[in-house]
VEXDRENLO-240145 format. One record per residue (C-alpha): residue in one letter; z, y, x. Coordinates in steps of 0.02 Angstrom, whole numbers, padded with zeros to 5 digits, always signed. Layout:
N
AZYX...
***
This chain:
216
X-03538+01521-02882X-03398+01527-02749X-03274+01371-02744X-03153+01424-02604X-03023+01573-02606X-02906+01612-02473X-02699+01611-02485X-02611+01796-02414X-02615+01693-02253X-02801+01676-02223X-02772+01480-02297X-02944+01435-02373X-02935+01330-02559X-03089+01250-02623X-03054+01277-02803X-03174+01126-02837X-03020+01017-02834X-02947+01124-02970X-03054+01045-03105X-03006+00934-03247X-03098+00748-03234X-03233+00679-03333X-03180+00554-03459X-03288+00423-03380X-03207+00471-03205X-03031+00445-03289X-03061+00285-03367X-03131+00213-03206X-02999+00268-03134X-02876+00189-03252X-02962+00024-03242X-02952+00014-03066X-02748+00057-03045X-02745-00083-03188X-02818-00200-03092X-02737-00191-02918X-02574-00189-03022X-02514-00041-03107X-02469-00005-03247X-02567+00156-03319X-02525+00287-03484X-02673+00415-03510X-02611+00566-03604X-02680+00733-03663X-02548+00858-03604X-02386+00890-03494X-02297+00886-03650X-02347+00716-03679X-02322+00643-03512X-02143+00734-03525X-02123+00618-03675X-02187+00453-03624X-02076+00483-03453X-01927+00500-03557X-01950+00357-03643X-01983+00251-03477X-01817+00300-03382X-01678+00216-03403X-01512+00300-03429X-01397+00162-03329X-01513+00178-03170X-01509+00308-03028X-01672+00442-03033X-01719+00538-02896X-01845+00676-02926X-01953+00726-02764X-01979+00921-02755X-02147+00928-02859X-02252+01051-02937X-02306+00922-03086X-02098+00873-03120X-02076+01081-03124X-02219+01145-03254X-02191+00978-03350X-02020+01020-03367X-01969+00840-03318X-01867+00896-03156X-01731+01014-03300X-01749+00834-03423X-01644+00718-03277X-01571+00822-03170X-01504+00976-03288X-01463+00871-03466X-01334+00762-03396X-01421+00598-03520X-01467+00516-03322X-01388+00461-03160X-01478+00604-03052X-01507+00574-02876X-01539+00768-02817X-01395+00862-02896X-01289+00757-02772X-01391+00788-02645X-01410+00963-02661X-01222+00960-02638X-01197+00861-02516X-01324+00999-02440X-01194+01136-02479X-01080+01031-02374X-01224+01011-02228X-01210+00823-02246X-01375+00776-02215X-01357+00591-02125X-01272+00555-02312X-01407+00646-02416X-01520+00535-02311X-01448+00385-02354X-01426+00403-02533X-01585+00475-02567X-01683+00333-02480X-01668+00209-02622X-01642+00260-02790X-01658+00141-02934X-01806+00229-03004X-01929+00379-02907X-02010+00506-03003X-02147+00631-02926X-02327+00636-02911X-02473+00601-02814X-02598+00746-02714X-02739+00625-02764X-02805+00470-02844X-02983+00394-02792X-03082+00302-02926X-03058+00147-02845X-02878+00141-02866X-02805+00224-02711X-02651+00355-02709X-02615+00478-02591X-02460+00577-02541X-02443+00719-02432X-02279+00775-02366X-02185+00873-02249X-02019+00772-02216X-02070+00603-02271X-01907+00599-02358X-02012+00525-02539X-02135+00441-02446X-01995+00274-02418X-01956+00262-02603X-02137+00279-02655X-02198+00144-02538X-02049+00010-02557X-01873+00051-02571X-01875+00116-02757X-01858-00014-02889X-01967+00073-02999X-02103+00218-02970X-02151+00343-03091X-02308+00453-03044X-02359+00601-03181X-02550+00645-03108X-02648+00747-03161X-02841+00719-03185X-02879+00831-03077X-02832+00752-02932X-02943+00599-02977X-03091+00607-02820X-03230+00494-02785X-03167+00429-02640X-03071+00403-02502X-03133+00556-02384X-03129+00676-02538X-02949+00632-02570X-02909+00680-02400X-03026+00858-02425X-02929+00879-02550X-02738+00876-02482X-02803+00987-02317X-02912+01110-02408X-02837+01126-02611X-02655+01059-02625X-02584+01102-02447X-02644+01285-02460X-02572+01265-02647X-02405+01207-02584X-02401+01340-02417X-02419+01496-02530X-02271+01417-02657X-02148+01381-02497X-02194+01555-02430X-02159+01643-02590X-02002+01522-02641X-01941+01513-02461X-02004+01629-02336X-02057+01488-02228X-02229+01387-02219X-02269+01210-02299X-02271+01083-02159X-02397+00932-02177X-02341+00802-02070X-02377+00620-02141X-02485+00574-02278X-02443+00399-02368X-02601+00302-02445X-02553+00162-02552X-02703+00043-02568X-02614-00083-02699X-02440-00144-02747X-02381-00312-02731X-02248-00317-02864X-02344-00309-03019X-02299-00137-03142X-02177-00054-03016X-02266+00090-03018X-02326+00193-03167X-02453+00312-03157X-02459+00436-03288X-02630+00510-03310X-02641+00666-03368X-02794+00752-03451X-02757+00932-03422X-02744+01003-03235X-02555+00984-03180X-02474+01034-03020X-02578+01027-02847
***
């Protein structure tokens, strides 16, 4: 049975990466984010996640949501930045975009309170990986945000570290290059890739893991 398709532009996706973990994959995984210092929800569903999220963020903190797939389908990215219950970073910054102040959108946007987004994928030993274009959630994530908040699905959990990487360049890149092409007209750039090995401040960063596939 055939594992890769092709995007309109000839971009091939190995469809492997598509594919919901095994229980005993997720609970590895789990265990090790637990021990190098995170905390860690499992949950069933987006709907869930979109609930235990919620409940996490506080309403007297600034919240920047990175442009994600995961924040989209979950319905999380309408929750903060559309309901008017948080202090959301990207409606200001998408008009201070209108303006064509970018130096300012810059600034604000480099360290919110709390960052929300996802991860492309998560080895079983407790590494993260993030692959972007700009860079411009990569600062947060690492340091500058108070608090991280990562909704992942299980099927970005990989066995290791040269799988995670197989899977940014040859599932969620393609993924992402056919979205910006539809959404945009212009093709996904991928220009840095952050790996975070640990964190140092213990429970900074959640990581939501989710049991049904969700985003790329």
């Amino acid at each position: 049975m055939t594992t890769t398709h092709t995007t309109d532009t000839g971009l091939p996706i190995d469809t492997r990466f598509a594919r919901s973990a095994t229980e005993e994959q997720l609970h590895r995984t789990a265990a090790a984010l637990r021990d190098k210092g995170y905390a860690v929800e499992i949950v069933d569903t987006a709907a869930e996640a979109r609930a235990v999220v919620t409940r996490l963020l506080p309403t007297d903190k600034s919240i920047f949501t990175v442009s994600s797939e995961t924040l989209r389908v979950s319905r999380l990215d309408d929750d903060i930045n559309a309901s008017g219950r948080f202090d959301a970073v990207r409606p200001k910054l998408m008009r201070l975009r209108e303006e064509g102040r970018f130096d300012e959108m810059r600034t604000l946007g480099a360290a919110p309170d709390v960052v929300i987004g996802s991860v492309h994928a998560v080895t079983e030993d407790g590494r993260l990986l993030t692959a972007s274009g700009s860079g411009s959630q990569l600062g947060p994530y690492s340091f500058s945000a108070g608090r991280v908040i990562w909704v992942v699905g299980s099927q970005k959990i990989v066995p290791d570290l040269d799988e995670a990487m197989r899977r940014i360049q040859t599932y969620a890149y393609p993924r992402e290059d056919a979205r910006a092409r539809e959404a945009y007209g212009t093709p996904a750039l991928l220009s840095k890739i952050l790996i975070v090995d640990n964190e140092m401040f213990p429970e900074r960063i959640t990581v939501v893991l989710v049991r049904e596939p969700i985003g790329f």
